[in-house]
N, C-alpha and C positions, 0 to 999 in steps of 0.2 A: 490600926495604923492611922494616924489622922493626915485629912488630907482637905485640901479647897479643890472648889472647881468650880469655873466661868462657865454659868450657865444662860443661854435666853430662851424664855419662853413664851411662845405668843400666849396670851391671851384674848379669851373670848371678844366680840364683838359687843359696843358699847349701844347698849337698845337704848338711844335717845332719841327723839324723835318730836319736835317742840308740835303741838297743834294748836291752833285758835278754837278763841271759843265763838261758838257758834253764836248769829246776831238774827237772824233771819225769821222766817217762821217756824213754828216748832214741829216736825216731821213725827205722828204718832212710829213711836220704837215698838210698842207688845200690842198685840192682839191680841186679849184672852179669851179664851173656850170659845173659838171659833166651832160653829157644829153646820153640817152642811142640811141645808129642805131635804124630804124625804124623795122629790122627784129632782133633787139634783140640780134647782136652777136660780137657788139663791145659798148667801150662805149669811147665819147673823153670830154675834160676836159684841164682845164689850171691848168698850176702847175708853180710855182717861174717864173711866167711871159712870161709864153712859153705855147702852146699847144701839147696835148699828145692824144694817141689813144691806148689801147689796147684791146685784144680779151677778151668778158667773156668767162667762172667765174675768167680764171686761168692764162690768157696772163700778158705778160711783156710789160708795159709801153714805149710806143715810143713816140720820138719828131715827131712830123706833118711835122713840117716847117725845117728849115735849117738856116734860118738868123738871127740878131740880134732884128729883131722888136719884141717889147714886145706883146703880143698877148694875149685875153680876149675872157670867153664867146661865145663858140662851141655853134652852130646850123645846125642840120642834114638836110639834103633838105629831105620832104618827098620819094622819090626812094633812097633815104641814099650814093649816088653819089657824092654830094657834101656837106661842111661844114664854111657854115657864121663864120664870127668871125669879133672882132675889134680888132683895134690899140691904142695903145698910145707913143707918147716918147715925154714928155718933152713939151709938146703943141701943138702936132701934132695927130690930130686924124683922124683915117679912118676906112672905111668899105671894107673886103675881101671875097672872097672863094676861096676856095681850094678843089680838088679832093681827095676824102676822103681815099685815096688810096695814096695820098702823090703826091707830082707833083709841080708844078709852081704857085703861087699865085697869084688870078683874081685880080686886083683892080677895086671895084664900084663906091664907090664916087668918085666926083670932088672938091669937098671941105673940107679942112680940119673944124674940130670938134672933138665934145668929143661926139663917136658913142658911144650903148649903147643896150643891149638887144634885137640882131637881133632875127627874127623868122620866117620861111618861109610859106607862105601861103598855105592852103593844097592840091593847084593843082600846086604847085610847081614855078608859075608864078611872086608872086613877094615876097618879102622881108618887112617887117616892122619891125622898128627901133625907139628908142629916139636919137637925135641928139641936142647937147647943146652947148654953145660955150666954150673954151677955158679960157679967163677973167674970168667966173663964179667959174669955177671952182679952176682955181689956185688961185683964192682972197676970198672964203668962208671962213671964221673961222671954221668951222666945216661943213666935208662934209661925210653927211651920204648916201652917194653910187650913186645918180641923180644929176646930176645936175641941178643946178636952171635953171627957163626960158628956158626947154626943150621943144622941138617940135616933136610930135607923125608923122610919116611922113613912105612912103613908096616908091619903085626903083624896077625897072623889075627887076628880078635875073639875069639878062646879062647886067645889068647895064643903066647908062642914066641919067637922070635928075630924081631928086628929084622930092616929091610930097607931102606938106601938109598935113595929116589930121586934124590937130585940135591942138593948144598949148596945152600943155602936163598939166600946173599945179597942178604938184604931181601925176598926174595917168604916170605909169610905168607897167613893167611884161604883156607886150601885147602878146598875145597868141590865138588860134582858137580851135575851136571845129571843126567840119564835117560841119558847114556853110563855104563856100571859100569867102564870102563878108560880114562876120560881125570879126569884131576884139575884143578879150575880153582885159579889162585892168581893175587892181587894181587901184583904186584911195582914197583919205582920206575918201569918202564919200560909201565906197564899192566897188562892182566888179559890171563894165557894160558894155555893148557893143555897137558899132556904126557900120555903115559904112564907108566905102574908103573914103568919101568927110567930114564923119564926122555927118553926120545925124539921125537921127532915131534910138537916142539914147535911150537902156533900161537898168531900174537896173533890177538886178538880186541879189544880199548876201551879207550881213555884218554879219559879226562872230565879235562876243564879247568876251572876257577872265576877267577874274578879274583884278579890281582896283589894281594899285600902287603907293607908298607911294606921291606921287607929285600929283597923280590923282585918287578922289575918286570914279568915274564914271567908269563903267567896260571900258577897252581898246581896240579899236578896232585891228583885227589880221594886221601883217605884210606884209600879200601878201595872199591873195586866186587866186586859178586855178581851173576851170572847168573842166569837162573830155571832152573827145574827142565825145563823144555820146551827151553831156551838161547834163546829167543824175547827177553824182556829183559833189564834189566839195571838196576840197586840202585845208584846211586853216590852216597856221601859226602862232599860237597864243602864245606870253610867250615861246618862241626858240621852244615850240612841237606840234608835227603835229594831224591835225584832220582829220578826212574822215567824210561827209556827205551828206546828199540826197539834189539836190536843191531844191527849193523851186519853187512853181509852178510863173510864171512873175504873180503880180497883181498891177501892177501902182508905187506903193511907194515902197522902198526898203525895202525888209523882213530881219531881224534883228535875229537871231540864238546866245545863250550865251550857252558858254560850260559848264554852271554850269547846267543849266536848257531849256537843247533843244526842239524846236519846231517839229522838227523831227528828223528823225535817226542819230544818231551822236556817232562817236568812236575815241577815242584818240587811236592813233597808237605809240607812242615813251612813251619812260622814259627817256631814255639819251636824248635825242634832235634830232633837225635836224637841219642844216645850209641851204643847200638847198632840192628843193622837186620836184619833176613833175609825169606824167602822162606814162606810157611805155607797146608796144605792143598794139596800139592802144585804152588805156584805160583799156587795162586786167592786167596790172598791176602798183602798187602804187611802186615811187622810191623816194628815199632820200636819204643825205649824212651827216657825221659829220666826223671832220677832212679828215682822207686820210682814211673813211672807206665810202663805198658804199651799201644802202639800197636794198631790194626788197621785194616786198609782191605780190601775186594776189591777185585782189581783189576778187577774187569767195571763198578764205579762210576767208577770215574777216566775223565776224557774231555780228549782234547789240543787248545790254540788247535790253529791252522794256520800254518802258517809265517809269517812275517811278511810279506815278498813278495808271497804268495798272497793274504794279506789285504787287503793294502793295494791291490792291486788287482782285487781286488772290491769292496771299499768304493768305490773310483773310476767302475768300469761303473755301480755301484748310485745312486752320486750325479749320472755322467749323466745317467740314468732315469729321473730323479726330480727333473733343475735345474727344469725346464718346471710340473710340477705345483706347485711350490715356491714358484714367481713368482705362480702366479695365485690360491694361497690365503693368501698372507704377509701378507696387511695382515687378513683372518679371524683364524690364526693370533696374530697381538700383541694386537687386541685382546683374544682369550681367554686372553691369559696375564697381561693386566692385570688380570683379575676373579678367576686362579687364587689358591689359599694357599699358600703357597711348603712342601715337601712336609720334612716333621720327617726330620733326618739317622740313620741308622741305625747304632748300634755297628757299627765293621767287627768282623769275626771273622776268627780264625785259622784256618789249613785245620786244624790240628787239633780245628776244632769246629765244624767240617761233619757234616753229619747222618747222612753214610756212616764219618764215623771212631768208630771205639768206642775210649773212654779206661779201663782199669780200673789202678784204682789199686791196689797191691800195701800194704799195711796190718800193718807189722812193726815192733813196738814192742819196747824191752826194758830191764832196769830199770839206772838211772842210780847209777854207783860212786859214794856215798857214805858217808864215813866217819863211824864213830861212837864215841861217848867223847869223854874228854877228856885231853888230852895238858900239858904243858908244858915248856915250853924253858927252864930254868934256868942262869943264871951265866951268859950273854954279855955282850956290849959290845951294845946296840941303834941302832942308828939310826931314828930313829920317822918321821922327813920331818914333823915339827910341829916345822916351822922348821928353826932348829940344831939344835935336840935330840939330845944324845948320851947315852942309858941306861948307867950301870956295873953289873955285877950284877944284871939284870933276870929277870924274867920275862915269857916268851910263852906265854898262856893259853891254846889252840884247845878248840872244843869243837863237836862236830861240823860240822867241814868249815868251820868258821868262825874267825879270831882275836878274843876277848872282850873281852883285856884286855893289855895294854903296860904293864909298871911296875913298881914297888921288890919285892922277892921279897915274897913276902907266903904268907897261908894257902890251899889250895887244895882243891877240893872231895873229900870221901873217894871212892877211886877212882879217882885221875886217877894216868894214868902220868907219871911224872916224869924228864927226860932230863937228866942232867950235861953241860952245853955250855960249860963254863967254858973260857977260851983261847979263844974265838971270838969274831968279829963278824957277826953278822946283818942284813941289811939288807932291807929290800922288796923283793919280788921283780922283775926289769926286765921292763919291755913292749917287744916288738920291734913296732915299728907298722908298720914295710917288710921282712918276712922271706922269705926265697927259702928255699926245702926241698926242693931238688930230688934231693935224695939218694935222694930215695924210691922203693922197686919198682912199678912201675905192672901195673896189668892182674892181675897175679897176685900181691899183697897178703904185705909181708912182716911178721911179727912183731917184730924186733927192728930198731924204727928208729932209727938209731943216728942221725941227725939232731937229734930229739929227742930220744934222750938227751946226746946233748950241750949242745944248750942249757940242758937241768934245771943239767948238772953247771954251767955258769958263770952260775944263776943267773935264767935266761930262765922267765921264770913263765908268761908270755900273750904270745901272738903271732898276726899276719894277715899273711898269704902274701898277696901283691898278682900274683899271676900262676902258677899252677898250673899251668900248660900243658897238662893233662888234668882228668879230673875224682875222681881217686882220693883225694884231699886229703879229700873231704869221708868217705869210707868211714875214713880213716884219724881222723879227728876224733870221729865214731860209735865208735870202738873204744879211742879215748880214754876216751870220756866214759863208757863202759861199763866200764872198767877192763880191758878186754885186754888193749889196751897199756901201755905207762908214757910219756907226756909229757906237756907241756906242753899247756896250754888254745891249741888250734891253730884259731883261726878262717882262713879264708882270703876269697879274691874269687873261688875256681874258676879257670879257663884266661881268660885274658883278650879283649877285646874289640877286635877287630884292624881295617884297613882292608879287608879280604879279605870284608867283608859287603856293601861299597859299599852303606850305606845310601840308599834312595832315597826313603823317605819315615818320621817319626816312628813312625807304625805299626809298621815294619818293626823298628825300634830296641825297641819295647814289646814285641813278641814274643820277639827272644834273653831281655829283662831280665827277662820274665816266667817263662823256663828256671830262672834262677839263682833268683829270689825265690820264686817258687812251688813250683817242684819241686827245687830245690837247698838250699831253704833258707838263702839265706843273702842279707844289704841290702848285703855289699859289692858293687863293680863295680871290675873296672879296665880303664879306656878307654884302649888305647894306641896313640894314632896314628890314630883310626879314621875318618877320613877331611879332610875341605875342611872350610870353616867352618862351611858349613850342615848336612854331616853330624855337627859336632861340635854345634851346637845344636840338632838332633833327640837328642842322645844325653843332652845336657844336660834338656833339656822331660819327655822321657822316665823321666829318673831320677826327678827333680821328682812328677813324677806316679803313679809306683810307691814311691816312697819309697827311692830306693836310694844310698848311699853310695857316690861315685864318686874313686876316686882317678885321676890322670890323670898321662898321660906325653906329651910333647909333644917332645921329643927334638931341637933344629931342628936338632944339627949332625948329623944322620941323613940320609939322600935320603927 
């Protein structure tokens, strides 16, 4: 039967939210592979392509080094004396140390490459590294932090020839426990260990996380770490950290889901974590998000109990208790009619638990701005006031700013003046949906030929709506500092996927308070992140942190 009907429906709230751009000095955003001294009372770290060192809780960040090499990925020698790291510039890769106390820099290798997560052996003897080549890397279409065709390989810490272990094929993050001859490494297929030549090989963990939207099959974690004892074990699942018990070795690799663990298991983050490791010999859990620095012991962390187990004890306990229950219930209501119903309490984040210590890493540095005053002489102008087409114009800039658009005229003494005659100039374009995925992750390159390609056709300002890591924002920091040469590269960081399965608004406030608070940045981009109602916890959320949400909803996707 056909029929109308006056309908209103509110809809959602409108996430606009205008912000300024930033003028000031540039506040370092990442810290990468922050790793703490072995006695706990420094901690070093790369910042904007350089190595830094300073004292915990409360020291001021120092440069290590003195030169221009771009420098990646501190590694403490167990007596905390010296600190591995690698190089990069331009296709040149190498493997260093340095006296952790500042000094002259060892060179190890003899051959250039693309080194890659040093880490030193625990009797301090030799050094194990991935090493890749050069080609792989700078011809990947997308390079997510390894390089292809890497090889697992180790070098006395006083240097020498190389040594083999085993072609790398996707296993990375190699690390030790308290054995000094078995090597741990994350690979696709979990976490295992070998020896020096590569032998006698065991698994040990795969951690699982929930499905996302491309994969309906739970997702295996990012990287797990063992403790120093081999007792636990670190695993990075969906950007937040877990802690759990290993798993006793039984031949086949034991498989652990965070929804539903096989044994003791505790999520330790709400905000995230970018990186993670083991400190004080395993007595305490670290991690980092942006330019902030984790710590927990682990003697404060304490696990539910299974679920199972719980649930029925909760059951004997409510037998136990039906009887007493019946005979004080009508006491009971009345005293909760005369109670005040009890004022709700901020939830908190585990990262602001009373056992977590936050120290924030405090690296400022000063913002490229130009000075003087320039002009653009003898183009054709396009001004965007209307039709507007200029013959013979001038473009006036004057520090970092354009003052003036119009008929040639006189110009201040002092200004440089450019012959642009034969040319059209035009405003420069905003790319409001850019993808820049060209870019080297993890170990930071200088010439990003992404941006500069954009400059050349014109691309003035641009926002990356999905980063898949978080190196965007280090590359924007090196922008605005004049390191690099491009374009004003705002982005939204890696984006916000179904793989969080949010289950309460709460839970949505803590990733968005990663990006906003320690990422610095009000974009978001939600792609796919879950049912309606987790899409309206993401929406409420944004609302309430003020965050710019672009969205991707995709329906001809599964």
């Amino acid at each position: 039967i056909p029929f109308t009907a006056k309908v209103s429906q509110d809809l959602g709230p409108k996430l606009d939210f205008p912000q300024k751009v930033e003028q000031g000095p540039v506040k370092v955003r990442l810290i990468q592979d922050p790793v703490e001294s072995p006695d706990g009372k420094r901690l070093a770290f790369s910042a904007m392509t350089h190595l830094y060192t300073m004292d915990l809780p409360k020291g001021k960040a120092q440069r290590l080094t003195s030169g221009d090499a771009r420098e990646f990925q501190p590694a403490w020698s167990p007596d905390g004396t010296w600190i591995a790291y690698v190089t990069w510039n331009n296709g040149d890769g190498e493997l260093w140390k340095i006296p952790a106390s500042g000094g002259t820099p060892v060179h190890l290798s003899k051959t250039n490459g693309v080194y890659s997560n040093p880490v030193w052996s625990p009797d301090g003897a030799r050094i194990v590294f991935l090493r890749g080549n050069a080609y792989d890397r700078e011809n990947s279409e997308f390079d997510g932090g390894q390089t292809q065709n890497a090889d697992l390989m180790w070098i006395s810490s006083e240097g020498g020839e190389v040594n083999l272990i085993l072609p790398a094929r996707g296993a990375g993050a190699p690390h030790f426990t308290h054995e000094k001859d078995r090597i741990y490494v994350y690979t696709p297929q979990g976490l295992v260990s070998l020896r020096y030549d590569g032998t006698d090989r065991k698994a040990h963990l795969q951690v699982k996380g929930q499905g996302i939207y491309f994969a309906e099959e739970p997702v295996p974690a990012d990287d797990i770490q063992a403790s120093p004892d081999g007792q636990w074990a670190l695993a990075h699942v969906s950007n937040q950290l877990y802690l759990l018990a290993m798993p006793a070795a039984a031949g086949e690799m034991p498989t652990v889901m965070t929804n539903a663990p096989s044994v003791p298991l505790k999520k330790l983050t709400d905000i995230g974590a970018d990186y993670f490791g083991w400190a004080d010999d395993g007595k305490a859990i670290t991690w980092a998000v942006g330019a902030s620095y984790f710590r927990e012991p682990l003697s404060a962390i304490s696990f539910e109990p299974p679920k199972d187990e719980k649930k029925e004890g909760e059951k004997k306990d409510a037998e136990a208790k039906s009887e007493e229950k019946k005979d004080d219930s009508k006491q009971a209501a009345e005293a909760r009619k005369e109670e005040k119903p009890e004022e709700k309490k901020p939830e908190k984040f585990k990262e602001q638990e009373k056992n977590v210590q936050e120290i924030a890493v405090d690296l400022e540095m000063p913002r490229k701005t130009p000075k003087g005053t320039i002009v653009l002489r003898g183009a054709t102008v396009i001004t965007m006031k209307g039709d507007e087409v200029l013959k013979d114009a001038d473009i006036v800039i004057e520090n970092n700013r354009i003052t003036r658009v119009g008929a040639k005229g006189s110009v201040s003494a002092g200004a440089r003046i450019f012959d642009v005659r034969g040319k059209t100039i035009t405003p420069g374009f905003v790319d409001t949906h850019a993808h820049w995925f060209e870019i080297r992750r993890g170990i930071l390159d200088l010439q990003n030929w992404s941006f500069l390609a954009n400059l050349a056709y014109g691309v003035t300002a641009g926002t990356d709506v999905q980063t898949s890591k978080n190196d965007m924002f280090a590359y924007q920091d090196l922008v605005d500092t004049g390191a690099i040469i491009g374009l004003r590269a705002f982005s939204t960081g890696p984006g916000v996927f179904s793989d969080n399965n949010f289950q309460s608004e709460q839970e949505v406030k803590g990733v968005l308070t990663k990006y906003r608070d320690y990422y610095g940045t009000h974009n978001i981009k939600s792609y796919l992140v879950g049912n309606r109602k987790q899409r309206q916890f993401m929406v409420e959320a944004a609302k309430e942190l003020q965050m710019i949400t672009d969205y991707d909803v995709c329906p001809g996707e599964p």
